[in-house]
C-alpha positions as CSV (number, residue, x, y, z in Angstrom):
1,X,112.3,54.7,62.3
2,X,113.6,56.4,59.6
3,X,115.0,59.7,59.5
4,X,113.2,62.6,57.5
5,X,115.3,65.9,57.1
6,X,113.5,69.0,57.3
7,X,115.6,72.1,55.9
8,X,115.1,75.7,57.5
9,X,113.8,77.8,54.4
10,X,114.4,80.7,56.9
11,X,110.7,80.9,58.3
12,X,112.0,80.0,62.0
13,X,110.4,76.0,61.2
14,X,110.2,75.0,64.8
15,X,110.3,71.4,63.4
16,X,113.6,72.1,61.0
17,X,116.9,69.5,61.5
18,X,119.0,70.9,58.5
19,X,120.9,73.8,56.7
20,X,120.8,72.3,53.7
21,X,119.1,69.1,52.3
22,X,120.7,66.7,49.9
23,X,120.1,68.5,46.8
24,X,121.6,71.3,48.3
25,X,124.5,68.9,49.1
26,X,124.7,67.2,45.7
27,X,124.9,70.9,44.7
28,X,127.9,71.8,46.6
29,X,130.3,68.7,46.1
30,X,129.6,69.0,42.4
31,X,132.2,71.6,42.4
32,X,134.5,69.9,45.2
33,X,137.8,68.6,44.2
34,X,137.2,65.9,47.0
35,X,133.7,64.7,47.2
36,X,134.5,61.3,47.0
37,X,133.2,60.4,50.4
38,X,129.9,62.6,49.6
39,X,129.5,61.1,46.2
40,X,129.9,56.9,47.7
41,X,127.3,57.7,50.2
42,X,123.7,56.6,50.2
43,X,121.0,59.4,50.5
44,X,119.5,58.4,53.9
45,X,123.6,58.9,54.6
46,X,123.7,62.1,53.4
47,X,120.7,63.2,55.1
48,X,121.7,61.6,58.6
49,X,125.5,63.6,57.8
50,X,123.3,66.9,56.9
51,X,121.4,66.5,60.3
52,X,124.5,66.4,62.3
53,X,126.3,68.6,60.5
54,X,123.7,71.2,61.5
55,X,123.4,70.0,65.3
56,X,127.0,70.9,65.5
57,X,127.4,73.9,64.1
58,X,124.6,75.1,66.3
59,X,126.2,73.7,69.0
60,X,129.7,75.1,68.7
61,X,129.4,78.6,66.7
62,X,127.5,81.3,68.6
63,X,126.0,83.3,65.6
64,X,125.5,87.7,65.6
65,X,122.0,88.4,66.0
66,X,119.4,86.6,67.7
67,X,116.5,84.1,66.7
68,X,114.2,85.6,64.6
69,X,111.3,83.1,65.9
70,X,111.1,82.2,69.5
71,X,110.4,79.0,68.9
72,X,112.7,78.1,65.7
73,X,114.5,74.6,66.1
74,X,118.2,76.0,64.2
75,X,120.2,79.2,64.9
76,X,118.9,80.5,62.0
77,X,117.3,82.1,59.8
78,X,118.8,85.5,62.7
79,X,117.2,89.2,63.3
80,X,120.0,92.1,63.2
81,X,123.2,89.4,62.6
82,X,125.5,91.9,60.0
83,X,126.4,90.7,56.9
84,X,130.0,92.5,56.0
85,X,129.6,91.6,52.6
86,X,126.5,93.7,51.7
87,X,126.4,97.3,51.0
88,X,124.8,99.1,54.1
89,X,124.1,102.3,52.3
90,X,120.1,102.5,51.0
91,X,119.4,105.8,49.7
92,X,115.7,106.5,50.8
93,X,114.9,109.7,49.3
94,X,117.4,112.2,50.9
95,X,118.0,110.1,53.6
96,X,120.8,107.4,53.4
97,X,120.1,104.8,56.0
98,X,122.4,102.2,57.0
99,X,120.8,98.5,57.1
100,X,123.3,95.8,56.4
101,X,121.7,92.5,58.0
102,X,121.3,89.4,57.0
103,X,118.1,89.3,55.9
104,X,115.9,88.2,58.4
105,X,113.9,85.3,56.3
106,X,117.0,83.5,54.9
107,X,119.9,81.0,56.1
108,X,122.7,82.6,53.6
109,X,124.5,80.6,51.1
110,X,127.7,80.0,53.9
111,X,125.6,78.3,56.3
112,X,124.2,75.9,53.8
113,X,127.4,75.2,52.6
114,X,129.0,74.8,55.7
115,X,126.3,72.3,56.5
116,X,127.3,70.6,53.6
117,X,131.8,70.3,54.0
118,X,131.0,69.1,57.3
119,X,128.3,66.4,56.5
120,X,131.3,65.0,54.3
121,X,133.9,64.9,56.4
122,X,131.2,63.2,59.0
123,X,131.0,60.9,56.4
124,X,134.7,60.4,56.4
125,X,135.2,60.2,60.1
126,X,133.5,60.7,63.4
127,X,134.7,64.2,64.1
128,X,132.8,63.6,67.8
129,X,134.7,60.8,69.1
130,X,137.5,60.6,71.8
131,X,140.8,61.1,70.1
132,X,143.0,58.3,70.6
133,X,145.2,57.2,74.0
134,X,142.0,59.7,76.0
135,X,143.5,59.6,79.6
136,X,147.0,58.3,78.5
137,X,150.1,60.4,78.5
138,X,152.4,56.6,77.1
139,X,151.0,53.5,76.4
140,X,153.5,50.5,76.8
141,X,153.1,47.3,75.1
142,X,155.4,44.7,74.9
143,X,158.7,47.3,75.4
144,X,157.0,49.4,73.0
145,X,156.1,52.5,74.4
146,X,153.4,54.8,72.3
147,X,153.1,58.6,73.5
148,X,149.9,60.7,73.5
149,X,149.9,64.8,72.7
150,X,146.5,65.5,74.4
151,X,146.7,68.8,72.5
152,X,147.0,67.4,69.3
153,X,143.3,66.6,68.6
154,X,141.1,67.0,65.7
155,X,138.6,70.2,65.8
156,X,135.0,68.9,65.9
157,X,134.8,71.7,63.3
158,X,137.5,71.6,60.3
159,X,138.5,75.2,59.5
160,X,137.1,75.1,56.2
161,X,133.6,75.1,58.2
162,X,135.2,77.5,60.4
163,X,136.1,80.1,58.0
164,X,132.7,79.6,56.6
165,X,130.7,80.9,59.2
166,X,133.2,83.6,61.0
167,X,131.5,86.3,59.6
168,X,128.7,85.6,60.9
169,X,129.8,84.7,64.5
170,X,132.6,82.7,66.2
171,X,133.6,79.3,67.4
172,X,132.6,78.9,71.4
173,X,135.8,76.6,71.5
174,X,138.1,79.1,70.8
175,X,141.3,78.7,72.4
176,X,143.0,82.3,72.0
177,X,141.4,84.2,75.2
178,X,140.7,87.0,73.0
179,X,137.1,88.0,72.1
180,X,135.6,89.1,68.9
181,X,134.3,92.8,69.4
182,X,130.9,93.3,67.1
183,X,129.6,97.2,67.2
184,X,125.9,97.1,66.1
């Protein structure tokens, strides 16, 4: 059975799969230096990459805000997540009232393109797989001995994704014991 992508448009689609389709994603890598792996791939590729690409992020970011529709298949589109890069003053008459959210109906332009960097590097290597040596510390073969570093392993999200979405929430892998305060 073949695949068909469904991209949020930020109503909360309860059937949605993807951030971004491949438009979206022939959009982004026409401005990326190395989009050779995006570029080689076939369509129904693309569209399989942009599928997990969105499955992961949902599965390892916890995003500000909650869902805006109870049953919504993605993370977003998000009610009260803050955007720190719009204004939050809105001068209603004499009253200045602070609103600077996401807009609830949308999936902002980081997300999408987050969606797209990590389809390609999906497309250049599963990110999900067991690293190498799993469950060896040395490997010997033949007098040749090959050592493991169990905490030298590849993020399942590259930090260009990650830097991507932090202003909107944080990695749940995070490593560092500290927490990320958010005052609403």
């Amino acid at each position: 059975m073949a695949l068909t992508l469904i991209k949020e448009t930020g109503a909360g689609l309860a059937n949605a799969n993807s951030y971004a389709d491949v438009a979206d994603g022939n959009a982004y890598h026409d401005g990326h230096l190395y989009a050779t792996a995006w570029t080689a791939a076939t369509d129904a590729q693309k569209a399989a990459a942009l599928v997990m690409s969105s499955r992961l992020i949902d599965a390892e970011f916890q995003f500000n805000g909650t869902r805006t529709v109870d049953a919504q298949s993605l993370q977003w589109p998000r009610y009260r997540c803050i955007d720190p890069d719009r204004d939050p003053s809105i001068r209603v008459g004499r009253l200045m009232i602070t609103e600077n959210w996401v807009p609830e109906n949308t999936v902002p332009k980081n997300v999408v393109a987050a969606a797209c960097e990590l389809a390609r590097e999906l497309l250049i290597a599963d990110r999900t797989a067991s690293p190498a040596g799993e469950g060896l510390k040395y490997y010997n073969n033949a007098g040749v001995q090959t050592g493991y570093d169990k905490t030298d392993t590849r993020p399942i999200i590259p930090a260009v994704v990650q830097a991507l979405l932090a202003k909107y929430g944080s990695l749940l892998q995070a490593k560092s014991g500290a927490v990320k305060l958010v005052r609403v």
